[in-house]
py3Dmol code that shows the C-alpha trace and the ligand (Angstrom):
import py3Dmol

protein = """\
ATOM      1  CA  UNK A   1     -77.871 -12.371  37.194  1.00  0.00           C
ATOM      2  CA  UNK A   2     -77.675 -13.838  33.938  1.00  0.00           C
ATOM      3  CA  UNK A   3     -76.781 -10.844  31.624  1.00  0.00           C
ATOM      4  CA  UNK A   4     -73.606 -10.303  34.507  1.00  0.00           C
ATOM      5  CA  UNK A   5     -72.340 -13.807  33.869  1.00  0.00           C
ATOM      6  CA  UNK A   6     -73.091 -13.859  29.877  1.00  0.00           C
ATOM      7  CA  UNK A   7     -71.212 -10.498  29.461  1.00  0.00           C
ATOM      8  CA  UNK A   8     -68.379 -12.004  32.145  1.00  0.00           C
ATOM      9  CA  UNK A   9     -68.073 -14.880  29.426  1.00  0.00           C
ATOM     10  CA  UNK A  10     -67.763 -12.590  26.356  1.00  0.00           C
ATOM     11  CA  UNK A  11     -65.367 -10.223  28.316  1.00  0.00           C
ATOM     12  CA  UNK A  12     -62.882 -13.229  29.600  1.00  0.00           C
ATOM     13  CA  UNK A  13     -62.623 -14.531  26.066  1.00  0.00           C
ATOM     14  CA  UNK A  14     -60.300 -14.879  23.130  1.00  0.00           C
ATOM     15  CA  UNK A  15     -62.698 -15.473  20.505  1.00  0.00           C
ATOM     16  CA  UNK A  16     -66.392 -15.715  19.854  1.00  0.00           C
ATOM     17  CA  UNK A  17     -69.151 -16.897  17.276  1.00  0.00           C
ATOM     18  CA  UNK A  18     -72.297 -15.458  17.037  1.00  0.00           C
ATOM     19  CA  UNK A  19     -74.920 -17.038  15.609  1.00  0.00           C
ATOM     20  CA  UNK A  20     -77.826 -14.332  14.578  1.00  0.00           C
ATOM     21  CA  UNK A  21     -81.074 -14.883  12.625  1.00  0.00           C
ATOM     22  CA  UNK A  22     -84.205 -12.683  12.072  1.00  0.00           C
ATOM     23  CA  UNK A  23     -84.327 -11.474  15.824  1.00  0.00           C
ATOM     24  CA  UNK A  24     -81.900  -9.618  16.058  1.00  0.00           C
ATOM     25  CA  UNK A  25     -83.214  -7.103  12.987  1.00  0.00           C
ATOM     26  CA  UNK A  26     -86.507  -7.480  14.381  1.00  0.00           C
ATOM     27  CA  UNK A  27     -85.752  -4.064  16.546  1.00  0.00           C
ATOM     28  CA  UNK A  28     -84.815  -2.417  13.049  1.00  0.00           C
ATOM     29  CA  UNK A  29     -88.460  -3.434  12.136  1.00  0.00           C
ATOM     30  CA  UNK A  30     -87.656  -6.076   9.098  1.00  0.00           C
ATOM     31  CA  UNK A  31     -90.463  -8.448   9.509  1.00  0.00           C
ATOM     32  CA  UNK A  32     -89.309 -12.269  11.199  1.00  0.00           C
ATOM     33  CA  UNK A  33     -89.814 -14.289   8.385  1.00  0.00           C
ATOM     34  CA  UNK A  34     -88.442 -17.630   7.367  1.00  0.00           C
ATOM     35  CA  UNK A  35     -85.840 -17.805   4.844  1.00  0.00           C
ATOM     36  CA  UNK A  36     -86.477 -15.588   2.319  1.00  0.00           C
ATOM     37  CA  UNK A  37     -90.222 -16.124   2.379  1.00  0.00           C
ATOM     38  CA  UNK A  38     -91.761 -16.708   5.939  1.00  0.00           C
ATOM     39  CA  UNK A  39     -92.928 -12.930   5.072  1.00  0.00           C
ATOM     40  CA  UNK A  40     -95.711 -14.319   3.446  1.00  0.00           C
ATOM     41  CA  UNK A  41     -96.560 -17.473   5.983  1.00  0.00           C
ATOM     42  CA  UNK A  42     -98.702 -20.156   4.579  1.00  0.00           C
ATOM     43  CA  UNK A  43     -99.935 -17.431   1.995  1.00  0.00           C
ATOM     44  CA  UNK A  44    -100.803 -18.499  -1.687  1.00  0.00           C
ATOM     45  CA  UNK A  45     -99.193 -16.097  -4.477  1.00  0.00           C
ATOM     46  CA  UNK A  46    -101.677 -14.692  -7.031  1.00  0.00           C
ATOM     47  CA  UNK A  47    -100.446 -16.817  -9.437  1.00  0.00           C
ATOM     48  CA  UNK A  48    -101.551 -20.021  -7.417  1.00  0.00           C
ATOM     49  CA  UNK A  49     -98.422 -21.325  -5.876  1.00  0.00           C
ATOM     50  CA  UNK A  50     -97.124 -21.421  -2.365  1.00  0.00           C
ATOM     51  CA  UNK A  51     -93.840 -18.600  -1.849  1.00  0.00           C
ATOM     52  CA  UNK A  52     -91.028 -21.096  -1.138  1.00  0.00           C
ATOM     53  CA  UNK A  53     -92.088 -22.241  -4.778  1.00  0.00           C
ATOM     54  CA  UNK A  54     -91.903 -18.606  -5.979  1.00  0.00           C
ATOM     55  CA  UNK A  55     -88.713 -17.838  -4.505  1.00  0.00           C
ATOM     56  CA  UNK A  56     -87.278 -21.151  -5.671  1.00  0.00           C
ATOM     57  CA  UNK A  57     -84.467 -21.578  -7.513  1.00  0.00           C
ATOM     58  CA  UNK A  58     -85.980 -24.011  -9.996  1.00  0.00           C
ATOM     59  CA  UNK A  59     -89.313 -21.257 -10.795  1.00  0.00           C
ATOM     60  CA  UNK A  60     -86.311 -18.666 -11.066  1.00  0.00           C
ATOM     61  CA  UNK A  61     -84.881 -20.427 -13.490  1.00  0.00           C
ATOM     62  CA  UNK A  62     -87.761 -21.203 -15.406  1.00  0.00           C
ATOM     63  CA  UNK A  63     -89.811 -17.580 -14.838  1.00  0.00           C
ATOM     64  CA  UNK A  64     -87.367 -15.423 -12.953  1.00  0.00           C
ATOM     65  CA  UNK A  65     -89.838 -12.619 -13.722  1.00  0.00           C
ATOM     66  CA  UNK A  66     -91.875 -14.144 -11.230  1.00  0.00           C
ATOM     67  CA  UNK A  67     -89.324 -14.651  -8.442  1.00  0.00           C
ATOM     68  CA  UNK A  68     -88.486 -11.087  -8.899  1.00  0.00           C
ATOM     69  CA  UNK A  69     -91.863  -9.961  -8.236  1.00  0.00           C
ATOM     70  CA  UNK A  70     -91.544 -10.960  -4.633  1.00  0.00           C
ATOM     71  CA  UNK A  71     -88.111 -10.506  -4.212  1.00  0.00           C
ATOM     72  CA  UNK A  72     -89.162  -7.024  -5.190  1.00  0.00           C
ATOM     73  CA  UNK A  73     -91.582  -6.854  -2.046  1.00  0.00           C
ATOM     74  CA  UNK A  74     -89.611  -8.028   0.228  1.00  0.00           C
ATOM     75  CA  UNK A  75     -86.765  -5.958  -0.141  1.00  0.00           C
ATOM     76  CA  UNK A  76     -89.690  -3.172  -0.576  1.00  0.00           C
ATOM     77  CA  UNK A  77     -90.322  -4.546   3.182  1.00  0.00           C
ATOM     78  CA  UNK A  78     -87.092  -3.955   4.290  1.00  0.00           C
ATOM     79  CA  UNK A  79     -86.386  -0.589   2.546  1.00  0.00           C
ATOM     80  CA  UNK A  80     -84.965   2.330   4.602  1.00  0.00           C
ATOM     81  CA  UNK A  81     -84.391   0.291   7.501  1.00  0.00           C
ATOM     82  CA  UNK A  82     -81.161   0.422   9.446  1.00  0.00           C
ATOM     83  CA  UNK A  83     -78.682  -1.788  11.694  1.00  0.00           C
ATOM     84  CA  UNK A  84     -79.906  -1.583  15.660  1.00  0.00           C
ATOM     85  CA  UNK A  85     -78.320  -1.228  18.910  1.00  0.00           C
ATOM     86  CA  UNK A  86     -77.787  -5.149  18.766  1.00  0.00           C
ATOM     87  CA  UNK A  87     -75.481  -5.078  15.642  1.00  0.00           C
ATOM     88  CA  UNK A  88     -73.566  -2.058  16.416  1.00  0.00           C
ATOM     89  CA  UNK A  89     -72.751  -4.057  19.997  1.00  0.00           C
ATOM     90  CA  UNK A  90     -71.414  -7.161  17.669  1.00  0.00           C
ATOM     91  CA  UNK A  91     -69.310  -4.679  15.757  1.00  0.00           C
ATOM     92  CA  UNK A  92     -67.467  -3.752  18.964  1.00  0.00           C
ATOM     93  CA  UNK A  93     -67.121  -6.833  20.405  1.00  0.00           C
ATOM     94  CA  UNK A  94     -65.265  -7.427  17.029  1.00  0.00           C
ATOM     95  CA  UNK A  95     -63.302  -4.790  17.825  1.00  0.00           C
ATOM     96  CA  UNK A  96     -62.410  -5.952  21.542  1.00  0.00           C
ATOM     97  CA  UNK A  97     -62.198  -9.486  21.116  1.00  0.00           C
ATOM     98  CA  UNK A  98     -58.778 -11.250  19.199  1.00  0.00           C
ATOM     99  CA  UNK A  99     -60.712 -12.998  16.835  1.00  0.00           C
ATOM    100  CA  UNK A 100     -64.870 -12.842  16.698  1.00  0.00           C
ATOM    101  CA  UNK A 101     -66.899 -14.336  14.027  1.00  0.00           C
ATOM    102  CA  UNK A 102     -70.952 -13.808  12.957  1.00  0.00           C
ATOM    103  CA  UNK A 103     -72.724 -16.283  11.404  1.00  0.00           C
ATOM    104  CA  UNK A 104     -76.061 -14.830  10.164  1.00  0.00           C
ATOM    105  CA  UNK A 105     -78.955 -16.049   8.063  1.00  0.00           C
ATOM    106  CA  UNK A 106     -80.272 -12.523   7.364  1.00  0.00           C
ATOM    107  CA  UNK A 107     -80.125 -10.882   3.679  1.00  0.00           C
ATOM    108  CA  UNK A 108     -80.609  -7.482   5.159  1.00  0.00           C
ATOM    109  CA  UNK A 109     -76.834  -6.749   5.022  1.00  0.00           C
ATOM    110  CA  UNK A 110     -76.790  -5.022   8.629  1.00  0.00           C
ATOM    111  CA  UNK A 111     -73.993  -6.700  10.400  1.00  0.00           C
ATOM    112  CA  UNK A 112     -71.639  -5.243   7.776  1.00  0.00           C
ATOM    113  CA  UNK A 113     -73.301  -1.994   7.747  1.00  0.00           C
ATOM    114  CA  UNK A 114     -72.797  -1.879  11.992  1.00  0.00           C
ATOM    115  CA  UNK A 115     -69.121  -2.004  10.932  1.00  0.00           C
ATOM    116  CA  UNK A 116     -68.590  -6.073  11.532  1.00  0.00           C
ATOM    117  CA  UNK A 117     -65.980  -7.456   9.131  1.00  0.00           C
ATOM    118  CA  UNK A 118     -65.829 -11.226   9.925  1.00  0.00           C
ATOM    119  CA  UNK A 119     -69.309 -11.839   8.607  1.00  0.00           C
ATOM    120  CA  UNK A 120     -70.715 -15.707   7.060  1.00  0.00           C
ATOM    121  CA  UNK A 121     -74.096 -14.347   5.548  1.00  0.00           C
ATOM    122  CA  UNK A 122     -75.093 -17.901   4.995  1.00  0.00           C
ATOM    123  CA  UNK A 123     -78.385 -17.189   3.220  1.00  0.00           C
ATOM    124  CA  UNK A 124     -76.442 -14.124   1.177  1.00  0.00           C
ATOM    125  CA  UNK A 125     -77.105 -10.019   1.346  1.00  0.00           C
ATOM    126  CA  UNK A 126     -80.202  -8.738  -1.173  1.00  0.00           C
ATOM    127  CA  UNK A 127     -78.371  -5.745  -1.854  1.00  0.00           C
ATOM    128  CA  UNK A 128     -75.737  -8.093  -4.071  1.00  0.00           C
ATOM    129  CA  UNK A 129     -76.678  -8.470  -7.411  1.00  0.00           C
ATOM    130  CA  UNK A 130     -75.299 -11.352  -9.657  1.00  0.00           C
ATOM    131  CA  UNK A 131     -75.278 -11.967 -13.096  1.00  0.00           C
ATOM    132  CA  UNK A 132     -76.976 -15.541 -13.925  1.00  0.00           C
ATOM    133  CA  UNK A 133     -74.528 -15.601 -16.894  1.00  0.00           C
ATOM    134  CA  UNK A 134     -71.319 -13.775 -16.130  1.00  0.00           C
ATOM    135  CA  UNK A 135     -69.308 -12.365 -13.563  1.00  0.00           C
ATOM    136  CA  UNK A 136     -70.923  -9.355 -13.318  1.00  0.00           C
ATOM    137  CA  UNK A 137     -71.648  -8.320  -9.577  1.00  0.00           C
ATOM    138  CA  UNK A 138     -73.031  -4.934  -7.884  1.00  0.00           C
ATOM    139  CA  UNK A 139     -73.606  -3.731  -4.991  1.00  0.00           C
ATOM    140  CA  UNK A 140     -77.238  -1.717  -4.465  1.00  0.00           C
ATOM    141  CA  UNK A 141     -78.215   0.443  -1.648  1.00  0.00           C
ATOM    142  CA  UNK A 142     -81.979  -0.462  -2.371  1.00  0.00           C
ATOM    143  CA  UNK A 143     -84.105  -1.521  -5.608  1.00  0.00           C
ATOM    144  CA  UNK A 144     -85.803   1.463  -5.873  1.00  0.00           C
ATOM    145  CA  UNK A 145     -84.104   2.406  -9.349  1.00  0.00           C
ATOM    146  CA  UNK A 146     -83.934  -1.431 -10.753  1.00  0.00           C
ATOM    147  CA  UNK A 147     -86.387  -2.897 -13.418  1.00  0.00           C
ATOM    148  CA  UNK A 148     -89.102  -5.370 -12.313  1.00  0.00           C
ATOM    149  CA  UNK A 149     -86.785  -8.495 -13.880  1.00  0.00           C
ATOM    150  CA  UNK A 150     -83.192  -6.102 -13.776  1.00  0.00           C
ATOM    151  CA  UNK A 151     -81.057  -7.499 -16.889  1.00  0.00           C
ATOM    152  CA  UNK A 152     -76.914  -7.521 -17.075  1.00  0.00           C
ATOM    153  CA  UNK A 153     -75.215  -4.413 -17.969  1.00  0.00           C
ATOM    154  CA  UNK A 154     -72.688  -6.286 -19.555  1.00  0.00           C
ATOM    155  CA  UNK A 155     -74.268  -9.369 -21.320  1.00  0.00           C
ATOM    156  CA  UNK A 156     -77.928  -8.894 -21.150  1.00  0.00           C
ATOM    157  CA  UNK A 157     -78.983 -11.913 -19.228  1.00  0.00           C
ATOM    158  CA  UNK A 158     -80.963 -11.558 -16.056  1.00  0.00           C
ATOM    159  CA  UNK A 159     -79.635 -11.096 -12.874  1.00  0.00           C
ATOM    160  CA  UNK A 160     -80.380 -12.470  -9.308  1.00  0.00           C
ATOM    161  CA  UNK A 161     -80.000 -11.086  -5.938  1.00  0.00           C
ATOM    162  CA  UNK A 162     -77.182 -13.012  -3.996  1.00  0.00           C
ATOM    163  CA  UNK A 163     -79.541 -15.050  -1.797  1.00  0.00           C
ATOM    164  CA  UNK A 164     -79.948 -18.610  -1.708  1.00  0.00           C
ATOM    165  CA  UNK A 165     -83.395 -19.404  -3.488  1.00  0.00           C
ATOM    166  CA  UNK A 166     -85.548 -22.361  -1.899  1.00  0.00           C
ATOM    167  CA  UNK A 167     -84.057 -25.530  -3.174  1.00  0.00           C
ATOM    168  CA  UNK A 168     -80.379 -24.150  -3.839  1.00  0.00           C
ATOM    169  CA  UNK A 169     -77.097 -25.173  -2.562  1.00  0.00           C
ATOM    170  CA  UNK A 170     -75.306 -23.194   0.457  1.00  0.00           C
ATOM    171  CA  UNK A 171     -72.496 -21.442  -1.199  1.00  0.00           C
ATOM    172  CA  UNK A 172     -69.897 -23.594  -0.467  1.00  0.00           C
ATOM    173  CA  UNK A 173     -67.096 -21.413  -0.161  1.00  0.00           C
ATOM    174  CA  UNK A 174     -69.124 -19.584   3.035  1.00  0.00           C
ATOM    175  CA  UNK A 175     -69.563 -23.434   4.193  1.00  0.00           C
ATOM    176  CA  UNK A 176     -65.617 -24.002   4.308  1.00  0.00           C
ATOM    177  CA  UNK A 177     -65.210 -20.869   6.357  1.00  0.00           C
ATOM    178  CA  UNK A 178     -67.636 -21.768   8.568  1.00  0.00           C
ATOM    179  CA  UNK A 179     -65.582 -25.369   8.852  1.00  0.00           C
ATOM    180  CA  UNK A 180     -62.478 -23.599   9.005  1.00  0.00           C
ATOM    181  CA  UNK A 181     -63.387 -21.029  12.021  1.00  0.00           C
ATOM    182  CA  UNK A 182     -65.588 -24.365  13.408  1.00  0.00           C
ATOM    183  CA  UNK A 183     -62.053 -26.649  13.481  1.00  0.00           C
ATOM    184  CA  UNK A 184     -60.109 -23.365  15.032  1.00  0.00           C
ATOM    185  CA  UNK A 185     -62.594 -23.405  17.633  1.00  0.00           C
ATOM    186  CA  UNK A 186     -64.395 -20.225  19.809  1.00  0.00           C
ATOM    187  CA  UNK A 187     -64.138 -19.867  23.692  1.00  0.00           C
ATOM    188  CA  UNK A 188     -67.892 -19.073  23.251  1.00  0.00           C
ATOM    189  CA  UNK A 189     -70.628 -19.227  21.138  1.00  0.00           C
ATOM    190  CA  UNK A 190     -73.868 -17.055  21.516  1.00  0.00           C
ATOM    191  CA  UNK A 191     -76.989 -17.901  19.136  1.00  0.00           C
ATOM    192  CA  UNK A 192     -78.903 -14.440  18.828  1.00  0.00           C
ATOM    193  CA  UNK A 193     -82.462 -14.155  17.468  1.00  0.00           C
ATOM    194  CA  UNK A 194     -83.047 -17.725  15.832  1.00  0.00           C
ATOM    195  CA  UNK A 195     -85.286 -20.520  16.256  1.00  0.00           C
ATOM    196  CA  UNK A 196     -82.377 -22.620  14.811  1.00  0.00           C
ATOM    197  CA  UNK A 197     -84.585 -24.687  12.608  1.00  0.00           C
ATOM    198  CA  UNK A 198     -81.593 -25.550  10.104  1.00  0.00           C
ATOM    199  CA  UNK A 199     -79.245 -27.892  11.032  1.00  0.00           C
ATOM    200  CA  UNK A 200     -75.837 -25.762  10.115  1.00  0.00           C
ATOM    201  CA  UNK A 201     -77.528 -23.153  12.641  1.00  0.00           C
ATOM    202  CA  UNK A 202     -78.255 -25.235  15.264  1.00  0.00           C
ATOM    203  CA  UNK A 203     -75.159 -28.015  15.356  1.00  0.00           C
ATOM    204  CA  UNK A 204     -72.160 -25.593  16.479  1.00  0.00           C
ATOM    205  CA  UNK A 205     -74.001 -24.461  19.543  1.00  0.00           C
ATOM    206  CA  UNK A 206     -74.947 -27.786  20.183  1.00  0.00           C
ATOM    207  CA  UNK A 207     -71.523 -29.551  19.536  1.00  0.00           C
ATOM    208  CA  UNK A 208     -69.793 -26.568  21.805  1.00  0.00           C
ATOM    209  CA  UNK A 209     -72.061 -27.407  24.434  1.00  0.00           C
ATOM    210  CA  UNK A 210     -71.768 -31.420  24.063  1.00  0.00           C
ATOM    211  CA  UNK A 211     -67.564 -30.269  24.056  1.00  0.00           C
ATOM    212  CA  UNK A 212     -68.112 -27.797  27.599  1.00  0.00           C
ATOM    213  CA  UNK A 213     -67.711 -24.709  25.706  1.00  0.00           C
ATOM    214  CA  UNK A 214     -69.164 -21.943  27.341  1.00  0.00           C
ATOM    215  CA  UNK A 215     -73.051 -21.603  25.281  1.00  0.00           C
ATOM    216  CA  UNK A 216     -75.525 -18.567  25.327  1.00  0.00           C
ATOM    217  CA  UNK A 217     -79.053 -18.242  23.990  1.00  0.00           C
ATOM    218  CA  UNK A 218     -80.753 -14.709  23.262  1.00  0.00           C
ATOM    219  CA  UNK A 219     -84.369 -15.431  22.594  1.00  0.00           C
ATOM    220  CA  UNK A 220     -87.782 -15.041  24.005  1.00  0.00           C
ATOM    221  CA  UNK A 221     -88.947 -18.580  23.274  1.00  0.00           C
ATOM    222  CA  UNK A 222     -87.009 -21.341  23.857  1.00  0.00           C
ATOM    223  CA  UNK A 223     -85.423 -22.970  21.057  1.00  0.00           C
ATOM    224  CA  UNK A 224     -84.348 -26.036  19.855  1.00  0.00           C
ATOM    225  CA  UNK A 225     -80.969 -25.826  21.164  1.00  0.00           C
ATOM    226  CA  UNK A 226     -82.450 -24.078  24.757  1.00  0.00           C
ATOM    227  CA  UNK A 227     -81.836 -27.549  26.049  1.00  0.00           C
ATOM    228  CA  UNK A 228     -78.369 -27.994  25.503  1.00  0.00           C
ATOM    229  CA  UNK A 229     -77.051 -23.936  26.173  1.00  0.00           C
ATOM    230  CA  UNK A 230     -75.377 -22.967  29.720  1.00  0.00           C
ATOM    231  CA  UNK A 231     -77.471 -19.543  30.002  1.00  0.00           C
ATOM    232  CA  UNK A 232     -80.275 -18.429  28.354  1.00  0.00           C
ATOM    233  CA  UNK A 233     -81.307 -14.585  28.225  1.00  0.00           C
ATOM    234  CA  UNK A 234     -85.287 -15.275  27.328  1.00  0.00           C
ATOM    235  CA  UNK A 235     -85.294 -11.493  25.949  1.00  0.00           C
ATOM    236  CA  UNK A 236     -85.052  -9.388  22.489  1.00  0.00           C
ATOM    237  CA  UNK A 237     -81.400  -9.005  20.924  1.00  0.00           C
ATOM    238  CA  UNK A 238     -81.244  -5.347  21.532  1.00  0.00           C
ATOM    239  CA  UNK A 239     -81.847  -5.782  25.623  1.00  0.00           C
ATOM    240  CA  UNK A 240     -79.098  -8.766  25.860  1.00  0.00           C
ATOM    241  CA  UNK A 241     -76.837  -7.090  23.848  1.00  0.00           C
ATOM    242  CA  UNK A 242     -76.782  -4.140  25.210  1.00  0.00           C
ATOM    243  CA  UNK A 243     -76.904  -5.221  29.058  1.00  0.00           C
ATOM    244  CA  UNK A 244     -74.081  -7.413  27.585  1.00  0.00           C
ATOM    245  CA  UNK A 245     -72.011  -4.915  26.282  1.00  0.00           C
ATOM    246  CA  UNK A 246     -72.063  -2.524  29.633  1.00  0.00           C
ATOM    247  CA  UNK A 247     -70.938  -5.496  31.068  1.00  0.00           C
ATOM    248  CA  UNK A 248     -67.749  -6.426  28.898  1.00  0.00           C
ATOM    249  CA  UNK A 249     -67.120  -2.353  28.595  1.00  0.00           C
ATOM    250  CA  UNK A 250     -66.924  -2.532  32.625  1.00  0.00           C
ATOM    251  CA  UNK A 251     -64.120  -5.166  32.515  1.00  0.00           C
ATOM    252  CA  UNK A 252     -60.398  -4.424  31.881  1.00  0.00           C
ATOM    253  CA  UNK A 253     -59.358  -5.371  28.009  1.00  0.00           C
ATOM    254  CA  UNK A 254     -57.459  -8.888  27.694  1.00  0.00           C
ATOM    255  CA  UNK A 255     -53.817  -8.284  26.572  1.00  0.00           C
TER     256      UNK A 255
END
"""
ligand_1 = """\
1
ZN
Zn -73.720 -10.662 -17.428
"""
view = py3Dmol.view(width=600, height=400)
view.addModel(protein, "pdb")
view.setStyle({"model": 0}, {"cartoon": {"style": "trace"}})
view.addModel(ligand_1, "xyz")
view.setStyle({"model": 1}, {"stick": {}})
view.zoomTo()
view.show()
């Protein structure tokens, strides 16, 4: 059976890379949206213009008023959630494993809070706050106490949650980690909850597999990388994961 061999995989090897988008918090009941604002579908903002245009990084620059009216909500959306069984597995196989990596496009900040460590949040964590002007950072357990357009303690100017808008740049220096922990290589790779539209998300599950590196895919529709993965578990994060886990628990620790 599938989940016997995928947790046989993780429990033989070294290292791992996980690759995790909005299905794996889907359990914790954060909405599967796209980006930063699939929330909202095809759905027109009130003042006329289509969200990825709202939570742009050009319109933030411009009206960041604006963008932070629906960062606002979706954070509002995501508010008093927690990490599920699915992250909390990932944290231990951190634990077990010599070196394991996760490689996440969710802002919800849950891998960290299950108590993972080598975390890429690719797409950032809402609960980091940046000054536009500078280098003022905090760190927020929720925006329930922040203004509508929250302003620098220090300098006054606006700040911006650390996400990457519509339109921006990856942050480069979470890029040459990725590269780095890429080069080093993984004795598997396991792509958890993601349609893997982007092309970062979908090309080191597809190279691994091209190279005959062990490949597993946790989702309930296939993907575009379901082609190219060895085994594919066509089921929610938090019923691989754990099946997973009472697999690689069963097995004797590598030395
Ligand atoms: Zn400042």
């Amino acid at each position: 059976m599938s989940i016997e061999q995928a947790g046989k995989l993780i429990a033989e090897a070294r290292s791992a890379l996980f690759i995790t988008g909005a299905g794996i918090s889907a359990a914790s009941g954060i909405p599967t949206y796209r980006g930063v604002g699939g929330l909202y579908g095809d759905r027109v903002t009130d003042e006329g213009m289509r969200i990825e245009e709202a939570l742009s990084g050009p319109v933030f620059r411009r009206s960041p008023e604006l963008t932070w009216k629906y960062i606002h909500q979706i954070e509002q959306a995501c508010r008093g959630a927690a990490p599920n069984a699915a992250h909390r597995v990932l944290a231990r196989i951190e634990e077990r494993l010599s070196r394991s990596w996760v490689l996440t496009q969710n802002v919800d900040g849950f891998h960290r809070a299950a108590g993972s460590r080598n975390v890429i949040d690719i797409h950032g964590d809402i609960h980091r706050l940046l000054c536009t002007s500078c280098t003022f950072t905090e760190v927020v357990e929720d925006y329930a106490h922040l203004d509508p357009c929250p302003r620098c303690t220090e300098c006054e100017k606006v700040l911006r949650p650390d996400v990457v808008l519509f339109g921006e740049m990856l942050p480069r220096a979470k890029i040459e980690r990725l590269q780095r922990e890429l080069e080093r290589g993984f004795d598997v790779l396991v792509s958890v909850g993601t349609s893997s539209l982007f092309p970062y998300i979908a090309e080191p599950m597809i190279e691994a597999a091209r190279r005959g590196v062990p490949t597993i895919e946790v989702n309930p529709e296939p993907t575009v990388v379901s082609h190219a993965v060895a085994l594919r578990l066509p089921m929610g994060a938090v019923e691989a994961l754990e099946g997973i886990w009472r697999v690689v628990e069963s097995k004797p620790a590598r030395a």
